[in-house]
C-alpha positions in Angstrom: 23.2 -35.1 -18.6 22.2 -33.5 -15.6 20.6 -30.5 -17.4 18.8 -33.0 -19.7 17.5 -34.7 -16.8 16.1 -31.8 -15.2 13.9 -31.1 -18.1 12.6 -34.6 -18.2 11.7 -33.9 -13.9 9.7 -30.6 -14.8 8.1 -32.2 -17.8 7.1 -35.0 -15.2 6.3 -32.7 -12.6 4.0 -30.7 -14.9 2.1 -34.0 -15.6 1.3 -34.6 -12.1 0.3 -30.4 -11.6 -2.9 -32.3 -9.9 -1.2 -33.7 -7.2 0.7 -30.8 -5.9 -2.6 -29.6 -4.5 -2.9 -30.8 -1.1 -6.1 -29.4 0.6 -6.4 -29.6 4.2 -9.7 -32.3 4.9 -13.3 -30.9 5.8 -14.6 -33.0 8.4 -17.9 -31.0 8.7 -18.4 -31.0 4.5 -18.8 -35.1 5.2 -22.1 -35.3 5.9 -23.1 -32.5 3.8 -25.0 -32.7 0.2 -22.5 -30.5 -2.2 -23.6 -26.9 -2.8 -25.3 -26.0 -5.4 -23.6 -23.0 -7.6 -26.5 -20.6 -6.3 -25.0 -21.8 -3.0 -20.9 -20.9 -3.2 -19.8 -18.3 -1.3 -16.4 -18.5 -2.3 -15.6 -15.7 -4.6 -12.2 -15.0 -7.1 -11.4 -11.9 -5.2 -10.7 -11.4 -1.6 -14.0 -8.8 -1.0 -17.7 -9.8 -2.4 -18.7 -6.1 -2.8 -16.6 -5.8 -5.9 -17.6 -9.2 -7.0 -20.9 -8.1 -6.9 -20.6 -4.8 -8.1 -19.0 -6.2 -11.2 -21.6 -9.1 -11.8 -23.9 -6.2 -11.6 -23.0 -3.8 -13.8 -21.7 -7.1 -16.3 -25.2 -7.9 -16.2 -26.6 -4.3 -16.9 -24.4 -3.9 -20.0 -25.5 -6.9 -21.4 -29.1 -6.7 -20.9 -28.7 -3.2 -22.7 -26.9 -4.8 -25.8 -30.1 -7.2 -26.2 -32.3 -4.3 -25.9 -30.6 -2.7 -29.3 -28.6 -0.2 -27.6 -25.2 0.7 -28.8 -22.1 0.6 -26.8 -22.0 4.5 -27.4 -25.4 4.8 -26.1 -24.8 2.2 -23.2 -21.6 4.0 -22.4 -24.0 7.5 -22.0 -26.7 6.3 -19.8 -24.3 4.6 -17.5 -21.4 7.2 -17.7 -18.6 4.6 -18.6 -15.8 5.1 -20.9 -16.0 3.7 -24.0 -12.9 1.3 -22.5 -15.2 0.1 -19.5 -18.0 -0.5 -21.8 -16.0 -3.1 -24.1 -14.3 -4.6 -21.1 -18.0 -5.7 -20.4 -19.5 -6.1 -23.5 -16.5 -8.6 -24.8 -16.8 -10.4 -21.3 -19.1 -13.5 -22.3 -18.9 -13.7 -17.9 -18.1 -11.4 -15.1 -15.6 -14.2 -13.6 -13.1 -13.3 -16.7 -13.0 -9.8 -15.5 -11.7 -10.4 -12.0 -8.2 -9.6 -11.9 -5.8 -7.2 -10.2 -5.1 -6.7 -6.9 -7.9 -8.0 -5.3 -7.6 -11.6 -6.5 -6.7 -14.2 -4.4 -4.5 -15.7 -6.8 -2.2 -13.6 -6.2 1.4 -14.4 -4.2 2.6 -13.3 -0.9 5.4 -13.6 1.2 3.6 -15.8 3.3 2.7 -18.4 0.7 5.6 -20.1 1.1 5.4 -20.8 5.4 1.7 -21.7 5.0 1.7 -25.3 5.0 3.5 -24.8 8.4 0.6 -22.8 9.5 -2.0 -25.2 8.3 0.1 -27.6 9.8 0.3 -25.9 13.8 -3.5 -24.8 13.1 -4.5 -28.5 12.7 -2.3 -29.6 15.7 -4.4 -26.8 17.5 -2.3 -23.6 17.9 -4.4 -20.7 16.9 -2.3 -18.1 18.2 -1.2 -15.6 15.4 1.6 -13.9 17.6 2.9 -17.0 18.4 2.9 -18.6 15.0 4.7 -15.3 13.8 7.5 -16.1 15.9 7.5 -19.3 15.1 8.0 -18.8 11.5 10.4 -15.7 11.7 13.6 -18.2 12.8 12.7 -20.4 9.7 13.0 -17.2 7.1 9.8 -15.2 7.2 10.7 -11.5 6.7 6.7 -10.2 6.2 4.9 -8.1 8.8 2.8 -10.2 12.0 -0.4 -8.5 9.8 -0.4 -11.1 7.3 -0.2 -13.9 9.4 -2.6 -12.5 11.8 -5.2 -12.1 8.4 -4.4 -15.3 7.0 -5.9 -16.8 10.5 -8.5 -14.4 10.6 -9.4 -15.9 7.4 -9.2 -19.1 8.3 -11.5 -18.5 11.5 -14.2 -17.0 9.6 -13.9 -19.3 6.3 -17.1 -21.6 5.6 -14.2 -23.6 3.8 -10.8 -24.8 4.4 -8.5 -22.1 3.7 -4.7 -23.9 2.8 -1.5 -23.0 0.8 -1.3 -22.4 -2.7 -0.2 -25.3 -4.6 3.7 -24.8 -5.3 4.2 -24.1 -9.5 6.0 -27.1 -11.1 9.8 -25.6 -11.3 9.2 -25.0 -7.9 8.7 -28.3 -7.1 11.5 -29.5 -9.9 14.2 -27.7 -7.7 13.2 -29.1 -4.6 13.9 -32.5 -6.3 16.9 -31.6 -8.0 18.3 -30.2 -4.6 20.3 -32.0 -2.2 18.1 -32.8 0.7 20.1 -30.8 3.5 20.3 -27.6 1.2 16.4 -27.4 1.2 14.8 -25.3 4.4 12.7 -27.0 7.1 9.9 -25.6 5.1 10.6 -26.5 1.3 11.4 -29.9 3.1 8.1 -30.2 4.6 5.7 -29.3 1.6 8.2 -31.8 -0.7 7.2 -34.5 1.7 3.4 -33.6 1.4 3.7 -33.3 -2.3 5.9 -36.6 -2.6 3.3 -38.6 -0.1 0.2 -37.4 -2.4 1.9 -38.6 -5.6 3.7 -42.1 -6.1 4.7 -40.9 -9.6 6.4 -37.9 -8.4 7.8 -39.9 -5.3 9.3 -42.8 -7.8 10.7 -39.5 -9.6 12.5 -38.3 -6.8 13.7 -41.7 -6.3 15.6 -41.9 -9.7 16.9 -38.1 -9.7 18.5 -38.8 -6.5 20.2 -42.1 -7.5 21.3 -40.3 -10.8 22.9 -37.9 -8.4 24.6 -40.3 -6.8 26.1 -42.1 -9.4 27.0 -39.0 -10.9 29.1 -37.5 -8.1 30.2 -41.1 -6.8 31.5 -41.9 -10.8 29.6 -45.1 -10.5 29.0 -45.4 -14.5 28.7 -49.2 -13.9 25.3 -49.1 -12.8 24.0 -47.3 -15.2 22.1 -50.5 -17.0 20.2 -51.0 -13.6 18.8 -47.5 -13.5 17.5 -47.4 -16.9 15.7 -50.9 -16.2 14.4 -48.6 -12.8 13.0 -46.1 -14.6 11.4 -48.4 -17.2 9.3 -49.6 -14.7 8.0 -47.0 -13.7 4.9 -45.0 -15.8 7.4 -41.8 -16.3 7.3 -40.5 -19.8 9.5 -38.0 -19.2 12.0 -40.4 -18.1 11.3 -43.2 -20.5 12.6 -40.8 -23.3 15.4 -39.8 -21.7 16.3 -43.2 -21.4 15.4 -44.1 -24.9 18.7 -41.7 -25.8 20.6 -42.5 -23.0 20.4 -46.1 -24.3 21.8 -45.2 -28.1 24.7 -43.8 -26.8 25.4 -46.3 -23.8 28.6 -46.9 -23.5 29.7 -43.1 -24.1 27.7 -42.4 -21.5 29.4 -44.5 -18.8 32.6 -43.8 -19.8 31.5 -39.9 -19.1 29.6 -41.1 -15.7 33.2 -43.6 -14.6 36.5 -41.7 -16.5 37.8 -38.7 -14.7 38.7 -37.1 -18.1 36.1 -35.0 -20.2 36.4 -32.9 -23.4 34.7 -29.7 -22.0 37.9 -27.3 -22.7 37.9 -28.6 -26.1 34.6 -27.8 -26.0 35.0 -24.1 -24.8 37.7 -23.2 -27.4 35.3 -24.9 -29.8 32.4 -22.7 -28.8 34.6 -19.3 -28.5 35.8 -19.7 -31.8 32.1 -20.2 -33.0 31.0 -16.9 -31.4 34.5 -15.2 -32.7 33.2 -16.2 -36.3 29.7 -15.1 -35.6 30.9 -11.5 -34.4 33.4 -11.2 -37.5 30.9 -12.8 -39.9 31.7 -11.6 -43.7 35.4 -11.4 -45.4 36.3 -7.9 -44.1 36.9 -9.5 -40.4 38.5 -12.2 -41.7 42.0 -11.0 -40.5 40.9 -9.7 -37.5 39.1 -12.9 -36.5 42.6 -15.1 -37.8 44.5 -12.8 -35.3 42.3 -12.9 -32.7 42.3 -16.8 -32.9 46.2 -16.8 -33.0 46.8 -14.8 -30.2 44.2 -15.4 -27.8 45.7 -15.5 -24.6 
C-alpha cells in the first residue's frame, strides 16, 4: 500500500512540476516594459563568447547551404569535420546545440543549499565567507569557490539568479519522509514548494495521515480518508482510491490486524524463482529436492 501510494505522490507531484519553481521577486522588473528577444541577455551557457561563437558559425553554415554549397564543400572552406558540419547543418537553431559543460543546467553541489543563500541574500547578508560557513554545519562539503561565484553571479546578474527547481522524486521523498528525518535545508525548500502549491500541500496532508494510520494500525478510519482525498482535485489519488475502495474491507483488516501473509508470500515467490531457474523437465528433480529440503 505504501509503495502504491508513493507512485500516486510522484505522479501528482509531476503534475504540479510548475509549481516547484519558486523564483525569487524582481522589484526593479515592476515598472519595466518586458524585453523584447533582441533584448535578453540571458544565455543557455554560463559564457556569451561561445554562445556567440556558435550562433555565428550556425548561421555561416546555413547561409552556405542556401547558397548551393555542399556540406563537403562547406566543410573545406571553413575547415570543419564533416561531424561539425552536420551538427550545424541538422541544427534547425543554434540554442539545440548548447550542451556540455558550459550549460547552466547543469547540477552542483551547491544546488541543493541555494535557497538558503537566496534566503540570507534577501535578508541582506552578502558575505560569501560567511555564508560558506554558515552552510558547511548544515552538510555542504564543496569548496568556498562556488559559493563565492554563485554571489558573484548574483551581484552582477541583470536578473534574479535562484535555485534550480528540485526534480519531482526529489520532492516525492521529501513528502514521503518523516518530517524530523529531512535536513534543515530539504525542510525549508519543502515549505517553499508546499506554500506555492495548495495541490501539492493537500498532498502532503493525506501522505502524512496515511502514515499515521499505517504505523498507529488505525484501519477504522480508513472510510474518512478516502472521502479526504475525494475532495480534493488529486488524480493521482482519486485512482488509488478508486482500488482501495473495491477491496475495502481487506484493506482495513491489513491497516488494523497484526497478522499478515508476507512469509507465505516469500516461500510463494522463492519457489516461483526456483521454477524459473529449473525451467524444463531435466531440473525437475533438482528443483523437487531443493523445495523439500530447503532449510
Amino acid at each position: 500500500m505504501w509503495h502504491n501510494l508513493g507512485e500516486a505522490a510522484e505522479r501528482s507531484v509531476a503534475r504540479h512540476r510548475q509549481c516547484l519553481r519558486v523564483l525569487a521577486p524582481d522589484p526593479e522588473a515592476k515598472d519595466d516594459e518586458p524585453a523584447t528577444p533582441e533584448e535578453k541577455t540571458d544565455s543557455p551557457w554560463r559564457s556569451e563568447r561561445f554562445a556567440n561563437r556558435v550562433r555565428a558559425r550556425h548561421a555561416t553554415v546555413h547561409a552556405l547551404l542556401q547558397a548551393g554549397h555542399s556540406r563537403r564543400s562547406i566543410g573545406r572552406q571553413l575547415q570543419m569535420t564533416h561531424r561539425t558540419v552536420k551538427s550545424l547543418a541538422d541544427a534547425a537553431k543554434p540554442e539545440e546545440l548548447f550542451r556540455g559543460q558550459w550549460q547552466h543546467s547543469r547540477t552542483s553541489v551547491l544546488d541543493e543549499y541555494k535557497p538558503y543563500l537566496d534566503e540570507r541574500w534577501d535578508e541582506g547578508c552578502t558575505n560569501a565567507w560567511k555564508l560558506w560557513e554558515e552552510i558547511v554545519p548544515l552538510g555542504y562539503r564543496g569548496s568556498y569557490g562556488r559559493v563565492s561565484a554563485y554571489l558573484r553571479e548574483k551581484r552582477t546578474s541583470l536578473r534574479p539568479v535562484t535555485a534550480q527547481p528540485p526534480a519531482p522524486r526529489v520532492v516525492t521523498r521529501w513528502i514521503l519522509s518523516r518530517p524530523e528525518m529531512l535536513t534543515e535545508t530539504e525542510q525549508l525548500r519543502l515549505k517553499a514548494v508546499l506554500a506555492n502549491c495548495p495541490e501539492l500541500n493537500a498532498l502532503t496532508g493525506h501522505v502524512r495521515s496515511f502514515a499515521h494510520m499505517l504505523t498507529e494500525r488505525q484501519g477504522e478510519r480508513l472510510p474518512q480518508w478516502l472521502d479526504a482525498v475525494r475532495q480534493d482535485n488529486l488524480p493521482s489519488l482519486h485512482t488509488l482510491a478508486a482500488g482501495i475502495e473495491r477491496d475495502r474491507d481487506a484493506v482495513i483488516a491489513g491497516l488494523t490486524l497484526p497478522w499478515n501473509s508476507r512469509v507465505v508470500e516469500g516461500h510463494v515467490n522463492r519457489i516461483k524463482m526456483l521454477k524459473r531457474q529449473m525451467f524444463g523437465r531435466a531440473g525437475f528433480d533438482l528443483l523437487h529436492k531443493r523445495v523439500l529440503f530447503a532449510p
